[in-house]
N, C-alpha and C positions, 0 to 999 in steps of 0.2 A: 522793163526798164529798171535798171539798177541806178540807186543816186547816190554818189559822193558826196558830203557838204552840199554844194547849192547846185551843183555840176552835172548834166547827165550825158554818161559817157557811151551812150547806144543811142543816141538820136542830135540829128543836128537841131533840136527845136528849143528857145531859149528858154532858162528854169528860175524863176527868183530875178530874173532881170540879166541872167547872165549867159553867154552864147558859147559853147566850146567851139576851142579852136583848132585846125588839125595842118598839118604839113599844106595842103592843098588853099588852105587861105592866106595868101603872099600878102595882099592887100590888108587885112585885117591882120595880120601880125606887125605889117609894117607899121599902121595907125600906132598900135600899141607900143610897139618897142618905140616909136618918134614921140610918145607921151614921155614913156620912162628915161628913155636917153636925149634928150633935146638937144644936147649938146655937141654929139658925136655927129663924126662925118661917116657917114654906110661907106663910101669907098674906101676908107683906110681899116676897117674891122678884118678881122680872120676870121675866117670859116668857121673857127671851133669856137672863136667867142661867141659867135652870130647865134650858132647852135646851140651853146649854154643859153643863150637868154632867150630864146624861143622856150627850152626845154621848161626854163626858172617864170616864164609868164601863168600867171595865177588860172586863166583860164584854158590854159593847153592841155589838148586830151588826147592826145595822136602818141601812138608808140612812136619810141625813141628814133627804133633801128629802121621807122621807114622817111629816114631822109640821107637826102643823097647832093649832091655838091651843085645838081641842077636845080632842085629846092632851095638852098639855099641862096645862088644865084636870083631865080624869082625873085626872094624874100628880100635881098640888097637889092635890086633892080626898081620895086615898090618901093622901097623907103627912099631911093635917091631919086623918083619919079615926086612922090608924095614932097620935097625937099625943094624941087625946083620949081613947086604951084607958087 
């Protein structure tokens, strides 16, 4: 296991308190991004800003180049689910 900072980016197991996150957690990106943007409405975002701030969340560990416009889809779908609890 190699560690970054507090991060381990070869196991899904949490390190210091803290969980990596990867393209495949829609749900756990949404919690996070509805902390940081509380304000924003998920249906009015753009795809490429959605994916800058997945990319810019402190605990993302997932290459860049493995998402795709169905992830992202997911990733708005969870946040605007998480929105109407």
């Amino acid at each position: 296991m190699i560690i970054f900072g507090l991060r381990s980016y070869f196991h899904d197991q949490p390190l210091g308190g803290f969980m990596a996150l990867y393209w495949r957690d829609s749900l756990e990106i949404a919690l996070a991004l509805i902390d940081l943007y509380p304000e924003v409405d998920p249906k009015k975002i753009h795809f490429t800003e959605l994916r800058q701030w997945v990319l810019d969340l402190e605990d993302f560990a997932d290459d860049p180049n493995h998402c795709g416009e169905r992830v992202l889809e997911a990733i708005q779908l969870a946040w605007m689910e998480e929105q109407d609890d």
